[in-house]
C-alpha positions as CSV (number, residue, x, y, z in Angstrom):
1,X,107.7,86.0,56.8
2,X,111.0,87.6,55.5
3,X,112.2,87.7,52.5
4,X,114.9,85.9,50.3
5,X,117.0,89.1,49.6
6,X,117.4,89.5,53.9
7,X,118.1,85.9,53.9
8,X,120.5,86.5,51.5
9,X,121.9,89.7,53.5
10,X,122.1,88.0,56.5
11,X,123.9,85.0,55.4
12,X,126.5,87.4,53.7
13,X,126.9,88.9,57.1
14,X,127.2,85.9,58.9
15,X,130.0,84.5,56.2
16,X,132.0,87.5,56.5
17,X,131.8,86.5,60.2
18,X,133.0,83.6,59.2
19,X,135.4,84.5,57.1
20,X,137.1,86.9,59.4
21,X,137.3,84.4,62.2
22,X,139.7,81.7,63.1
23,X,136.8,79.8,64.6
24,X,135.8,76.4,62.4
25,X,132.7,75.0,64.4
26,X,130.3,75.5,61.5
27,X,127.9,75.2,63.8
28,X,128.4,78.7,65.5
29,X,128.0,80.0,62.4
30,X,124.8,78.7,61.6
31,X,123.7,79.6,65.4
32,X,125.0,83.4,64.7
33,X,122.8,83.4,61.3
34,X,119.4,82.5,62.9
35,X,119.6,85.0,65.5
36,X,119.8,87.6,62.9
37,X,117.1,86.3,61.1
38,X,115.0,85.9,64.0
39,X,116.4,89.8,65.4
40,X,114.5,91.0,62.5
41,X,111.1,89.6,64.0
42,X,112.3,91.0,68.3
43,X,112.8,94.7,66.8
44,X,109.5,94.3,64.4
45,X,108.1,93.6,67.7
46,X,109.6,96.7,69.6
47,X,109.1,98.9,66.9
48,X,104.6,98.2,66.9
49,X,105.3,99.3,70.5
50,X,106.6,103.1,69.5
51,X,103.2,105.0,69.8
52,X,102.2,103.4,72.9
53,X,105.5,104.3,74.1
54,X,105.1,108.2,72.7
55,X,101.4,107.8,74.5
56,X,102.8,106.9,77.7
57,X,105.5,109.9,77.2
58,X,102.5,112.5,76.8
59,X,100.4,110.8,79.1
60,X,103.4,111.6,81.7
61,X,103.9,115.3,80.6
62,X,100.2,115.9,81.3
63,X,100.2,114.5,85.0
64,X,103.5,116.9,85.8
65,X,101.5,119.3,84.7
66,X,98.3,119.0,85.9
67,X,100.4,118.3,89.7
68,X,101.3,121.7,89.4
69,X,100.0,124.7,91.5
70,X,98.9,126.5,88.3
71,X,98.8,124.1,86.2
72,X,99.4,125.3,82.7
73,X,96.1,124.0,80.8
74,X,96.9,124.6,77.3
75,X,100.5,122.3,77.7
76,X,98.1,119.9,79.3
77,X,95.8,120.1,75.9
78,X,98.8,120.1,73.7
79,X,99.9,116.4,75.0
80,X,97.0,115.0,74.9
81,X,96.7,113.9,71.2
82,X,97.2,110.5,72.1
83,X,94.7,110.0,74.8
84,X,91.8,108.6,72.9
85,X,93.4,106.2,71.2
86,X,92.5,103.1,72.7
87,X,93.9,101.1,69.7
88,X,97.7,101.8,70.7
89,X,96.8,100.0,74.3
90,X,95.5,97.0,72.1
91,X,98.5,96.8,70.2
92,X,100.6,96.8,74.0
93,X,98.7,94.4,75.4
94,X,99.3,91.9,72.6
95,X,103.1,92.8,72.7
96,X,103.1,91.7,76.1
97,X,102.4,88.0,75.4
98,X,105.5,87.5,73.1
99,X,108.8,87.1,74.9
100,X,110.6,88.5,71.5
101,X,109.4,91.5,72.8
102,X,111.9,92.4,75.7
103,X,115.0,92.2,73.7
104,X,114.9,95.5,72.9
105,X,114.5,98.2,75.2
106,X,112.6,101.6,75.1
107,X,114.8,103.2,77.7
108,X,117.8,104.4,75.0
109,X,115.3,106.2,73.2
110,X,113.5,108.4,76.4
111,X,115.5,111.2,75.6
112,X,114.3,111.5,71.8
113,X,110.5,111.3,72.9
114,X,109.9,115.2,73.3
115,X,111.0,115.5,70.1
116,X,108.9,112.8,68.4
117,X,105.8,114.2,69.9
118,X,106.6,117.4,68.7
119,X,107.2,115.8,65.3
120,X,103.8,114.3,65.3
121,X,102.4,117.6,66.5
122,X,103.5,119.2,63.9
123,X,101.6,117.2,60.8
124,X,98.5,117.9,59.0
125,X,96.9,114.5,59.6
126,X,97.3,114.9,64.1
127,X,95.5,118.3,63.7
128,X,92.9,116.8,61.4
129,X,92.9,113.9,63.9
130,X,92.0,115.7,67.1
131,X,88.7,116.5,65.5
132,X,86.9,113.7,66.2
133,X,86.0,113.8,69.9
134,X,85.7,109.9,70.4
135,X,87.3,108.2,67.5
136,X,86.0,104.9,66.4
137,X,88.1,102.1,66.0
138,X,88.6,102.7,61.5
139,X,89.6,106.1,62.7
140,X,91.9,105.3,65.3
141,X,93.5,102.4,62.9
142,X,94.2,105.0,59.8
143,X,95.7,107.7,62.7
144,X,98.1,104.8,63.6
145,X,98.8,103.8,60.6
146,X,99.5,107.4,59.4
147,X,101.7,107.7,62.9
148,X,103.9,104.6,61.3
149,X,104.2,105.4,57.6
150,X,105.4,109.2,58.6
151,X,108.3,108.1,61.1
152,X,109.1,105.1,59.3
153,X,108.7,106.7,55.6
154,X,109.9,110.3,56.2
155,X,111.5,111.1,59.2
156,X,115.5,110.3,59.0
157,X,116.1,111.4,62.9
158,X,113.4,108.7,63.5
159,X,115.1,105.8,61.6
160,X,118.9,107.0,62.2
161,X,117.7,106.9,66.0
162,X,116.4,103.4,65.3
163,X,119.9,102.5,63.8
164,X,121.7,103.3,66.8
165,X,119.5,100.6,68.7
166,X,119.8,98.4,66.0
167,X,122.5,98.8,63.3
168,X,120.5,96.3,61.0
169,X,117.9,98.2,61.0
170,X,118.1,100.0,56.9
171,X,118.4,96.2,55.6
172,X,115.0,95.0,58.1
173,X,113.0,98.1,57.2
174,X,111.4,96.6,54.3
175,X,110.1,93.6,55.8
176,X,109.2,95.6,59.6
177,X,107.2,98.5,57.6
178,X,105.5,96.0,55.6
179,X,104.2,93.5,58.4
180,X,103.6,96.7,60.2
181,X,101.0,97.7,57.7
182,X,99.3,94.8,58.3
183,X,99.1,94.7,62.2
184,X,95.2,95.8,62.4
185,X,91.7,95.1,60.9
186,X,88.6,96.6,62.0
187,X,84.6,94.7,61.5
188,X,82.2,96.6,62.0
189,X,83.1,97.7,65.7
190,X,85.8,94.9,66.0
191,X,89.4,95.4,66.2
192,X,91.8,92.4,65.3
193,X,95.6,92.5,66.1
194,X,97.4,90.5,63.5
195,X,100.9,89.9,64.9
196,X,103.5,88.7,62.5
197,X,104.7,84.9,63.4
198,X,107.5,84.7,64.9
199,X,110.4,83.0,62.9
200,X,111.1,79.0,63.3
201,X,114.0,77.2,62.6
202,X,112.4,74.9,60.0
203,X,110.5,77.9,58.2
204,X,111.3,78.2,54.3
205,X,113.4,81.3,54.6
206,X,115.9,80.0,57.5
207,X,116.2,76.6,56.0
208,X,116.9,78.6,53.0
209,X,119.4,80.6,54.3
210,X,121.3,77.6,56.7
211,X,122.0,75.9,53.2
212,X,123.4,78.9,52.0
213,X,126.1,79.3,54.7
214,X,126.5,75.6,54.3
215,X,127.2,74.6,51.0
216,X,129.4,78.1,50.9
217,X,131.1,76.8,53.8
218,X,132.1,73.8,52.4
219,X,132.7,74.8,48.9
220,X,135.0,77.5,49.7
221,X,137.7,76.3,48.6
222,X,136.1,74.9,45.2
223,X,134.8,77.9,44.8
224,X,138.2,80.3,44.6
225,X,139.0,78.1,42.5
226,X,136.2,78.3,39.7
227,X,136.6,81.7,40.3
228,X,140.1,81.9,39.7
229,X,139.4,79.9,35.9
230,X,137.2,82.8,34.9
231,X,138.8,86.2,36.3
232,X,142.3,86.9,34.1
233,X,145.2,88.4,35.9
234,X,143.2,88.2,39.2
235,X,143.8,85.9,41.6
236,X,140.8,85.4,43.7
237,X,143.0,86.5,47.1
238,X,143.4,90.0,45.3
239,X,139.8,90.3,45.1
240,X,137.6,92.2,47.4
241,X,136.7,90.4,50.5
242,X,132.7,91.2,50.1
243,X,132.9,90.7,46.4
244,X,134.6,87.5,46.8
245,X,132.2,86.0,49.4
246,X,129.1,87.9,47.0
247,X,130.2,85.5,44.2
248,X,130.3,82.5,46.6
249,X,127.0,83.0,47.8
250,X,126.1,82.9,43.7
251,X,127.8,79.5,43.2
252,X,126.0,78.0,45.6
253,X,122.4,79.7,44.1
254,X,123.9,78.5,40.6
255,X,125.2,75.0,41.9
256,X,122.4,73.6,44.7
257,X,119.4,75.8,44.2
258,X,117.5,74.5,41.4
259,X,114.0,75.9,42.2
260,X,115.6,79.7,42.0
261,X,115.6,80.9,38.1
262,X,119.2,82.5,37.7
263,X,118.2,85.5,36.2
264,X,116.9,86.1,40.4
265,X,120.1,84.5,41.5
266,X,122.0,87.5,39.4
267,X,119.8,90.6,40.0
268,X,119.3,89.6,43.4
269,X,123.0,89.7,44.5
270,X,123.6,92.5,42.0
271,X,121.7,94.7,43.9
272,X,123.3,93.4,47.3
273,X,126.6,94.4,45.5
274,X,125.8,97.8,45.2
275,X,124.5,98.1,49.2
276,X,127.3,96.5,50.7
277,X,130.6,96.5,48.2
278,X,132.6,99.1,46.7
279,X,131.5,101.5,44.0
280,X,132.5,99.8,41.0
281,X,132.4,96.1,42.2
282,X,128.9,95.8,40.7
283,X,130.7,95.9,37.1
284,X,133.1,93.7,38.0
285,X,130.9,91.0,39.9
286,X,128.6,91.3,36.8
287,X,131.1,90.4,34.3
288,X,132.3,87.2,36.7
289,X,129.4,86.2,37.4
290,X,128.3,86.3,33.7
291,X,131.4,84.0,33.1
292,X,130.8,81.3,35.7
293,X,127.5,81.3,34.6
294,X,128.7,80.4,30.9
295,X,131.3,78.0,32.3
296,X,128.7,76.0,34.5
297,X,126.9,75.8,32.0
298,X,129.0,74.6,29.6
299,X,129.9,71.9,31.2
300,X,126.3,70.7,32.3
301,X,126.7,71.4,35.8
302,X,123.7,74.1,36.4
303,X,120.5,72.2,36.9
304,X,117.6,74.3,37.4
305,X,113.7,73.0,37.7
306,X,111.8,73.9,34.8
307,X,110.2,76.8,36.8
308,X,113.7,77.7,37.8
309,X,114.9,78.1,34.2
310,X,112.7,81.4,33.3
């Protein structure tokens, strides 16, 4: 499951789409805005895949070498960190039964494998790690987990590689790292492989986030012009294009989402400000904000659910 701030990051994306097209089929739109909310699931999926994809990288470097005439047995030794890890062939095999899983490919990154290994190689917990002679399954899950949380956690090459395959990659990290943590469980001597579910049109977050675009869509025009009541000497066409659509998105939280308190509604896309606006928007989108807040208001025209009030 995602979360609300990447629904609310990929509708923003999708309405500057929007925004910047001539193109008035809503529908598009709304098309466009589930397959990135439902990309962030296909590269979760090709991302569980890295170690068995580094595996099969070392597992190669050992048969060139062990084809040789002398073969060199201490290169042999040094890639074969990954071979008793049975786990990471778990993990692959239950890849292979999702079709999410292909829309990414491996290939780009083939080049960068030497160096990951060598990456891995090089930390305390792989030296501590090729210790254990046969490694049960509890030792096998904390190696992989460790394998994760030091690319994904520490290693910028790693993640600015990652970016390259998939440029939303810093704004999905969040939710990919966390499901990630959660892919195994071991029983006894019982491994389970908990896959995240993939995303469905009618789950919580995408109906969420298709009334988003929607009701900003529509109101557009309504909404320059509350806008324009509140922000002196500024006339909403003078204002930045990502603030302006930031402050949309927060009519429509303010206006038609009466379950979602609006102190959320303001930190929320507060924070999205500083990510993806200029420098000093996030002063000036507070300060409106604040205002249309005070204005709605005013006039009785924010409803929120008692739970949505705190």
């Amino acid at each position: 499951m995602i979360s609300r701030r990447l629904v609310r990051i990929k509708t923003l994306q999708t309405l500057y789409s929007w925004n910047q097209s001539e193109e008035v089929d809503l529908s598009i739109f709304s098309k466009e805005l589930y397959s990135r909310i439902q990309e962030v699931h296909d590269f979760y999926l090709f991302l569980l895949d890295f170690p068995y994809q580094l595996q099969q990288f070392a597992l190669d470097k050992q048969e060139v070498e062990k084809n040789k005439y002398y073969p060199d047995k201490s290169k042999i030794q040094y890639y074969s960190l990954l071979n008793n890890t049975p786990l990471i062939g778990k993990i692959h095999q239950s890849l292979l039964a999702h079709d999410e899983y292909t829309t990414f490919d491996w290939s780009a990154l083939a080049g960068q494998m030497d160096g990951f290994y060598n990456t891995l190689k090089s930390w305390d917990f792989s030296s501590d790690y090729t210790f254990f002679l046969e490694p049960n399954l509890q030792q096998q899950k904390e190696f992989v987990d460790q394998i994760f949380f030091a690319f994904i956690e520490t290693n910028e090459a790693f993640n600015n590689s990652l970016e390259e395959i998939n440029p939303s990659w810093y704004d999905d990290m969040p939710f990919a790292f966390r499901e990630i943590q959660r892919i195994s469980t071991v029983d006894r001597d019982r491994v389970k492989i908990n896959l995240a579910p993939s995303i469905q049109p009618k789950d919580e977050e995408v109906l969420m986030g298709a009334q988003l675009l929607s009701k900003t869509v529509n109101n557009s025009k309504m909404y320059e012009e509350l806008i324009g009541t509140v922000t002196e000497n500024w006339d909403p066409s003078r204002i930045a294009v990502m603030d302006l659509l930031i402050l949309k998105l927060t009519l429509t939280e303010f206006l038609h989402f009466p379950d979602v308190p609006l102190k959320v509604t303001i930190n929320e896309y507060l924070e999205i400000t500083k990510n993806y606006s200029t420098p000093n928007s996030s002063k000036f989108v507070n300060g409106i904000m604040d205002k249309l807040r005070i204005d709605l208001e005013g006039k009785g025209q924010i409803h929120k659910s008692a739970r949505g009030m705190k």
